[in-house]
Each structure stands twice: as structure tokens, then as C-alpha cells.
N, C-alpha and C positions, 0 to 999 in steps of 0.2 A: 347483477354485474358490479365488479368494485369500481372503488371510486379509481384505480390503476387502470384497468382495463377501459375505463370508460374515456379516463385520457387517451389512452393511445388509439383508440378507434376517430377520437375528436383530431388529435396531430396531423399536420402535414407529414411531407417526406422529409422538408428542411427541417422543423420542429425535432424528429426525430433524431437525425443525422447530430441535430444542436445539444441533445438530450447526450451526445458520446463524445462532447466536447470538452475538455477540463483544460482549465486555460489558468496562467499562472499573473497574480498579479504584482509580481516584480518584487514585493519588500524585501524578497529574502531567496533573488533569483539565483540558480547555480547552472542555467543554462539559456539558451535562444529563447529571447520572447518573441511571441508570435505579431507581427503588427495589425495595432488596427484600435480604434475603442471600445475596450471591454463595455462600458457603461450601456453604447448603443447594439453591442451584438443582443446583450442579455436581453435588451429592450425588443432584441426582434426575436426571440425565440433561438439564440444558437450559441449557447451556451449553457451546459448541463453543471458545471460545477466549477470552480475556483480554490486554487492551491497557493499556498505563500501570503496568505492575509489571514492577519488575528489581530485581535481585536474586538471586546464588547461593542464600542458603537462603530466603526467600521463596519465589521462581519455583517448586523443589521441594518445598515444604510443599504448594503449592495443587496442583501437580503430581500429590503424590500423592492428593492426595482425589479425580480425577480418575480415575487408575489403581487405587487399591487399591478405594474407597469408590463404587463404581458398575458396576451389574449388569453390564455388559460392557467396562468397564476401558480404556475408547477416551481416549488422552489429549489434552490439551488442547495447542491451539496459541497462543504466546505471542506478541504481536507488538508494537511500540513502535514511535515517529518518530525513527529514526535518520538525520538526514538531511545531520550532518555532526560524528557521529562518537558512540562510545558513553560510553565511561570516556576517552578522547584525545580531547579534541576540538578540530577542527579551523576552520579557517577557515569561514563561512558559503559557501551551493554560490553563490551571485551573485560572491564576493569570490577562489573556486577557479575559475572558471570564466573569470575573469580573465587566468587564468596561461596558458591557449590550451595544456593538456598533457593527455594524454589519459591518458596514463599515470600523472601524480598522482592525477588524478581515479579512477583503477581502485584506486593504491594505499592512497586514504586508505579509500576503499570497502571495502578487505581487510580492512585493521588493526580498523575498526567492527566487520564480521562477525567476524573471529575474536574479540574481544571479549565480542558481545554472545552468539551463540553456545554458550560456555564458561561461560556462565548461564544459559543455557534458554531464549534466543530463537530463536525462529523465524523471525519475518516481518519485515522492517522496509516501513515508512512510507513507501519513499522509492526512486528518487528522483522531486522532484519537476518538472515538467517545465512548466508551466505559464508560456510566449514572455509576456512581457509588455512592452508600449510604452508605458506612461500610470503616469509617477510618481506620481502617485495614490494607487494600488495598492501596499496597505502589507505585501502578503507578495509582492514581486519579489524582497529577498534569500533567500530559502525559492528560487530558481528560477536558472535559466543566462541572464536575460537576455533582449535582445531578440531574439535571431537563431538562425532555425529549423534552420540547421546546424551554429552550434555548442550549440546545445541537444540536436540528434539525436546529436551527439557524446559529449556530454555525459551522455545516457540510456545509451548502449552502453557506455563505460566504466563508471558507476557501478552498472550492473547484470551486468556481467562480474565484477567487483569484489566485490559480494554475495553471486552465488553462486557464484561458484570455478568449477570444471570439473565439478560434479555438487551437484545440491541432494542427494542420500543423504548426500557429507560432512557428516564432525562440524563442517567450519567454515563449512558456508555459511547464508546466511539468504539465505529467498523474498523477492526483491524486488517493490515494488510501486509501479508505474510511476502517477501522479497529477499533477493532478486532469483525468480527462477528460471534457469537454475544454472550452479557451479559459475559462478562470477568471481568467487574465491577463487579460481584456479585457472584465472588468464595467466597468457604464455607470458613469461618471464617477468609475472606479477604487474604485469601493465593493464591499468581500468581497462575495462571493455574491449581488453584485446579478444582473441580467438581462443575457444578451450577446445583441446584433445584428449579427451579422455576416453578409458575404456569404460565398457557396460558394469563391471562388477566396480572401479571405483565410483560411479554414478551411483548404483544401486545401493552401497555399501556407505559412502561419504555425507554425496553431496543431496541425497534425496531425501534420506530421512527425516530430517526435519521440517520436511516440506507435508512427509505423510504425519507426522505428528500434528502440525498444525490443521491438518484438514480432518482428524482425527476429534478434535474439539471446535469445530465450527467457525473456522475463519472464516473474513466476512471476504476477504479478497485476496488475490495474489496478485504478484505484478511480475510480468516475464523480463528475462535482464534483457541488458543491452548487446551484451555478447552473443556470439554462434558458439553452437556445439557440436562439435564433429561435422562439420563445413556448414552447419545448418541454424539461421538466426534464428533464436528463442521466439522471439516477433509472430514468426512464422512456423514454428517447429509443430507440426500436426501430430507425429509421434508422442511428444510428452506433453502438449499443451491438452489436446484432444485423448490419445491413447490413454496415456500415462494416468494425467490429472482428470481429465472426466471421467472415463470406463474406467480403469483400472482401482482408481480411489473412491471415484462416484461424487468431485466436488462440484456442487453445484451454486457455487457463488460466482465473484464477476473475476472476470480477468481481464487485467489491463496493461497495458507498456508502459516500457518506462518515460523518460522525460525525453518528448518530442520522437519514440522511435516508430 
């Protein structure tokens, strides 16, 4: 039995439920924090990971309440919006994406993870991948742009880039392919409004880059905020399930976005 399995047969129900908790802890909040004290959830088992704290001895403080101070010493996964760069930071991904190099785009990707990594991240944010046509739309520099292939380029690179040639290295961080999908093409360029779109611009735009990135072993996706075609990503069994599992065959984690 592995050392995985043997936990989760040890776990409670709450332990578990705590195990798909990622809770933010405020440095660098951009939306509702949830109340209550991180310090004593972790301590009781119900908390699986922490977003928005970096830091060498920070990350390791909370780190250890995690390992030393909980009945089975499962540690916490750290993850932040690294999305173009950690301590070096780089050009925004709209203004890199520019440069038509695939290979910049892997190397700046590197220098982040080995970075953020060497502090006790684990996960990053990014990248994010979301095609967008409608200036509007006030987070297209957050994105590669209007065009689906060099967007899909653009996801391969910065997610080779992340996680190096094995997420067990010390230097890679799980990337985490977003927002899916078609967030670029809220109604009238408003965040997280409602998207209308047909199947062939879905199939044709906004997905590509989503099958590229699961094409070189993304370690996650994250569903947007928005609905598509009346139906919230959150909950969209067609392309969370259809789509993204049978159809592509990914089998990493998927998660929502912030608080949905």
C-alpha cells in the first residue's frame, strides 16, 4: 500500500473534505476571504492548501503546523498567481507573447519556478490561456492574445517551463492551465459575465489551447467564473467531464476559481 493510500484509509470524512479546502491567506487578496483562523483550521485537519503567501520563512512556519501539529502530518500545498514571474519579474504574458519565441516563453517560465519553488511553492496560477477578441475585456494582458495557435503555443511552452522534466523535482511547480473556458469572450467584455457562443467558435478559438496544454501534461486546470451557453463552467458536466476527461483523457485535478 502507498504511503497516499494508506492516508486516505487513515482520514476522516472532515479530514478529507479539509484535504479540498484551499484557503487564501490575504497578502495579496483579490477577492472574499473566507472567516475564521487559518492557523487553528489547519491545526484541525481542514485545510488542504494555502494561496496568496510567499515567503521562505512564512511559507515554513505555516508549513510546519501542517506537518508537525496535525494527527497525520499531511502537508499543505502552496500555490500563488505566478503568471509572469516570481521575484524577476518579467514582461506581462500579452506583451511576451508578442515576441512569437517559444522558447523565451519556457525560459521565463523556468526562472519563476525555480524561484518560487526554493520557497515552498508548489502550484502556480498560470498559465493563463483565455483567446480574447473584445478590448473590452480588462484582463487580455493576463492572456496570449487573440489567436488560438499561438495561444496553444504559448500554453506548451509555459507549462514545460513550470514543470521541468518531472513535477517530483525540487524545481518544478504544478501548473495550472485557466480559465476554462472562453472567459475571454464575456458579453460586452465584462469579467465574468455570461459567454454565448457557438460550438464551432468554442471548438475553433477558445479550446485549443486548453487541448494543447493537456497535450504536455498539465498538472491542473481551473474552470472560469463564467457560464457558457446558460451553463456555469463550475458545473458544466459536458466539457468539464465530456470534453476534458473522455474526450482529451486529462486526468489531473480540476478546480474553481476564486470562491466559485
Amino acid at each position: 500500500m502507498s504511503r497516499i493510500e494508506s492516508l486516505l484509509r487513515a482520514m476522516t470524512f472532515e479530514e478529507k473534505l479539509g484535504q479540498l479546502n484551499l484557503v487564501t491567506a490575504g497578502q495579496a487578496a483579490t477577492g472574499p476571504i473566507v472567516p475564521g483562523e487559518t492557523t487553528q483550521d489547519i491545526r484541525a485537519g481542514q485545510v488542504g492548501g494555502v494561496f496568496n503567501l510567499w515567503g521562505r520563512d512564512v511559507v515554513a512556519r505555516t508549513q510546519r503546523l501542517a506537518v508537525e501539529e496535525t494527527r497525520l502530518g499531511v502537508p499543505l500545498i502552496f500555490g500563488l498567481d505566478i503568471l509572469h514571474g516570481y521575484r524577476t519579474i518579467f514582461p506581462v504574458p500579452l506583451a511576451e507573447t508578442g515576441a512569437f519565441d517559444p522558447l523565451l516563453w519556457e525560459r521565463t517560465a523556468r526562472a519563476s519556478a525555480l524561484e518560487a519553488a526554493c520557497e515552498g511553492i508548489h502550484l502556480s496560477f498560470a498559465p493563463m490561456l483565455d483567446v480574447s477578441r473584445d478590448p473590452r475585456w480588462g484582463r487580455i494582458a493576463e492572456g496570449p492574445g487573440e489567436d488560438p495557435f499561438v495561444g496553444s503555443k504559448f500554453a506548451q511552452a509555459k507549462i514545460r517551463g513550470f514543470q521541468g522534466e518531472r513535477l517530483s523535482d525540487r524545481g518544478a511547480l504544478a501548473a495550472t492551465a485557466k480559465h476554462f473556458c472562453a472567459g475571454g469572450a464575456a458579453t460586452a467584455g465584462r469579467d465574468y459575465a455570461a459567454v454565448d457562443v457557438s460550438e464551432r467558435m468554442l471548438h475553433e478559438v477558445y479550446l485549443p489551447p486548453f487541448r494543447a496544454a493537456v497535450e504536455v501534461g498539465c498538472a491542473a486546470i481551473m474552470s472560469a467564473f463564467n457560464n457558457v451557453n446558460g451553463v456555469p463552467m463550475t458545473s458544466h458536466d459536458r466539457l468539464l467531464n465530456g470534453y476534458l476527461r473522455r474526450e482529451l483523457g486529462f486526468d489531473g485535478v480540476i478546480m474553481s476559481d476564486y470562491t466559485a
